[in-house]
N, C-alpha and C positions, 0 to 999 in steps of 0.2 A: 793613181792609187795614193792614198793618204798615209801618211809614215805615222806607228805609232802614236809619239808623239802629240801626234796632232788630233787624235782620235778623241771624236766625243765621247765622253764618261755619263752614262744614266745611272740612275738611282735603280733602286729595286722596284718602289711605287712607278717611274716612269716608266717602266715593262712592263707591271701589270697595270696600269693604264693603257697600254698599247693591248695587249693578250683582252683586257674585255671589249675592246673594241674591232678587233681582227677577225676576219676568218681564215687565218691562216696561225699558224702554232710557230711558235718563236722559244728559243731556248734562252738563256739570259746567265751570264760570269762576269765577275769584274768589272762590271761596269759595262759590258757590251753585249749586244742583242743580234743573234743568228737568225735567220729564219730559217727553219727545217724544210727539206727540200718535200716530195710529195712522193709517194712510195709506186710502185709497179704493181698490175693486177698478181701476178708471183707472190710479192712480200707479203698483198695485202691479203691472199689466199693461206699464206705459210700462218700469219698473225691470226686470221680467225682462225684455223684449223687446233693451235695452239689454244684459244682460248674455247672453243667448244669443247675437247678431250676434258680439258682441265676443267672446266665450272661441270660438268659429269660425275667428277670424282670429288668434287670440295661443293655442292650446293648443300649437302647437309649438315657440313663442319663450321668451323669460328673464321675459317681461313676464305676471305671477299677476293674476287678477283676482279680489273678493271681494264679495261681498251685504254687505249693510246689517247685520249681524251683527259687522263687523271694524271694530272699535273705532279711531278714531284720534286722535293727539293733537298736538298743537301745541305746542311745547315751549317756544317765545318768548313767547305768550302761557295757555298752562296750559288752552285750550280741549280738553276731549275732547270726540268727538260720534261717531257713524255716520251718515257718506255713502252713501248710495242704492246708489252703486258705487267701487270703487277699487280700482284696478291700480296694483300692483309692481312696477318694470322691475327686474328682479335679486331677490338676498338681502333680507330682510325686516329693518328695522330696528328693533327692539323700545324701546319707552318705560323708562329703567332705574328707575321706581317704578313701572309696567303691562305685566305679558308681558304679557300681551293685547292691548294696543296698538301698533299700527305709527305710526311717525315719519315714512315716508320714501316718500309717496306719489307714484308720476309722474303719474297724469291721476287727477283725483275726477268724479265725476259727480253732480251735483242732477237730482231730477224735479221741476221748479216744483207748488206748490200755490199754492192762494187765501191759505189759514195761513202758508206760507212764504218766498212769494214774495221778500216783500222783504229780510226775513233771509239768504235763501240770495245774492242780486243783493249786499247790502250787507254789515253786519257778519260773517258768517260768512266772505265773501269776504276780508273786510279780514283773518282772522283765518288763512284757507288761504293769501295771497299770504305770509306769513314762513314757511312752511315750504322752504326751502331745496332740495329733490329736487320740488318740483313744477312741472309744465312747462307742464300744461292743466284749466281747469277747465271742464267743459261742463255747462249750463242747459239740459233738456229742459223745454222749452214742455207746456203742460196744455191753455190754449186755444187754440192754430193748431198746426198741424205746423211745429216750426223747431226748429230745433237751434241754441244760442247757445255759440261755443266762445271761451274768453280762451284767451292763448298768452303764457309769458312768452318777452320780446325782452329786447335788450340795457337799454334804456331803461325796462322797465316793462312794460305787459301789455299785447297788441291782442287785439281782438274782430273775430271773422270769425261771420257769418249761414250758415244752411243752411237752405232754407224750400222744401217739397213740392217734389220733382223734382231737389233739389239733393243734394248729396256733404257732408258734414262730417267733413273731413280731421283726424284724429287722428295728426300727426305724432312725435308725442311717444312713442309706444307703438305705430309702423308700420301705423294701422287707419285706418277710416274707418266713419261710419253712413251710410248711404241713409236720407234721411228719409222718403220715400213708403214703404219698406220695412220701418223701423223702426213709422213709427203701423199701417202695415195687421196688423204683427207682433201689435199689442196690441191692435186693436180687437176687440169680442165677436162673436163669430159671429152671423152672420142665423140666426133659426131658419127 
């Protein structure tokens, strides 16, 4: 294992140099490039079922919604990654060293894993709360049906639950998920 230290330092350009030459999705901070690991038919079931509900309810508003493909970045902290889901309320605001990148998310969505759980809960969050256009960030649970949504307030951020049978109100972007609706959306067919 390589200490610190010793650890090579890339540019922002040498990451996306690597990102347009990859078929694989790599996250990129300080100077150092993760590659994201590959999701389970579960997440990948929980992810579309979120972005179907949701582009239902917002195809004829200002509010764009996008898969795990739409790159975004954090411009206060230099974190680029791909969020599960992420909706645009308006014009899309481009990263001025990444077109590729959007700056200017109103609601991100995680789908908890067991690998990412805490990441997504902790630093990643610490790293979405400075982007400035963000309103909501919601945590789709892997092991219960619950919908976990932050909401930025005047003060800071609150946390509101959505668990089987309940509503998770997506203010921010005029929606809402049905949680019973969303897990039955993703779960695998009986044969």
């Amino acid at each position: 294992m390589t200490s610190p230290a010793h650890r090579i330092r890339y540019s922002f350009a040498d990451y996306l140099g690597l990102e347009a030459s990859s078929n694989v999705k790599h996250e990129f901070l300080d100077g150092q490039i993760y590659g994201m690991a590959g999701g389970t038919p579960e997440h990948a079931a929980l992810t579309a079922a979120v972005s179907g509900l949701l582009f239902a309810q917002l195809r004829a508003g200002r509010c764009r919604i996008h898969d795990a493909d739409l790159r975004v970045r954090v411009l206060e902290t230099g974190l680029a990654t791909y969020p599960d889901v992420t909706i645009v309320g308006g014009p899309r605001e481009r990263d001025p060293d990444d077109q590729n990148a959007v700056t200017n998310p109103t609601l991100v969505v995680e789908v908890l894993s067991r690998s990412t759980e805490e990441y997504d809960r902790g630093d990643k969050f610490e790293h979405y709360k400075r982007i400035p256009s963000l309103q909501q960030y919601v945590l789709v649970a892997y092991r219960e049906r619950e919908i976990e949504v932050w909401s930025r307030v005047a003060d800071g951020w609150e946390q509101s639950l959505a668990r089987a049978g309940g509503i998770a109100r997506l203010g921010s972007i005029g929606a809402e998920l049905d949680v019973t609706e969303l897990y039955e959306a993703a779960e695998e067919p009986r044969a």
